[in-house]
Residue, then its C-alpha position, 0 to 999 in steps of 0.5 A: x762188576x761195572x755196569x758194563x758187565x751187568x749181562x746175564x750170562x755174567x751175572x748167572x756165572x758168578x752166581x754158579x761161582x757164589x753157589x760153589x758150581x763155577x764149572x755149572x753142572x748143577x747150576x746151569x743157565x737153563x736152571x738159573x734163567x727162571x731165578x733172573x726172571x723173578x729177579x727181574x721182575x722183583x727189581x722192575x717193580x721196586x721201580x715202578x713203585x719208585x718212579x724210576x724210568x727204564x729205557x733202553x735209549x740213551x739221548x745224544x750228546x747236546x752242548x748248550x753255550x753258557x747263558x742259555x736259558x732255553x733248549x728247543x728241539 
């Protein structure tokens, strides 16, 4: 898996598929959204401990010309 498919309807199908209910009739997204929501507020703690930003943005593209040694705004 990439990151591009890190959504969570991927992510809770190869769970199901891991869990031996890849058609999920036993595991379905009702019965695993509760699971991703303690897995995720697991990892965003594991970041906040850390430091580690999260953001949803994502900055455009700046070319700086070698020999720049300060970048305004």
């Amino acid at each position: 898996m990439t990151t591009a498919d890190l959504t969570a309807s991927t992510v809770m199908d190869a769970a199901a598929s891991l869990l031996n209910d890849t058609a999920k009739s036993v595991y379905t997204y009702v019965v695993q959204i509760p699971y991703l929501n303690m897995a995720l507020r697991d990892l965003q703690e594991t970041f906040e401990l850390n430091n580690i930003p999260i953001t949803d943005e994502t900055s455009a593209l700046i070319n700086i010309s070698s020999g720049v040694e300060a970048v305004g705004f």
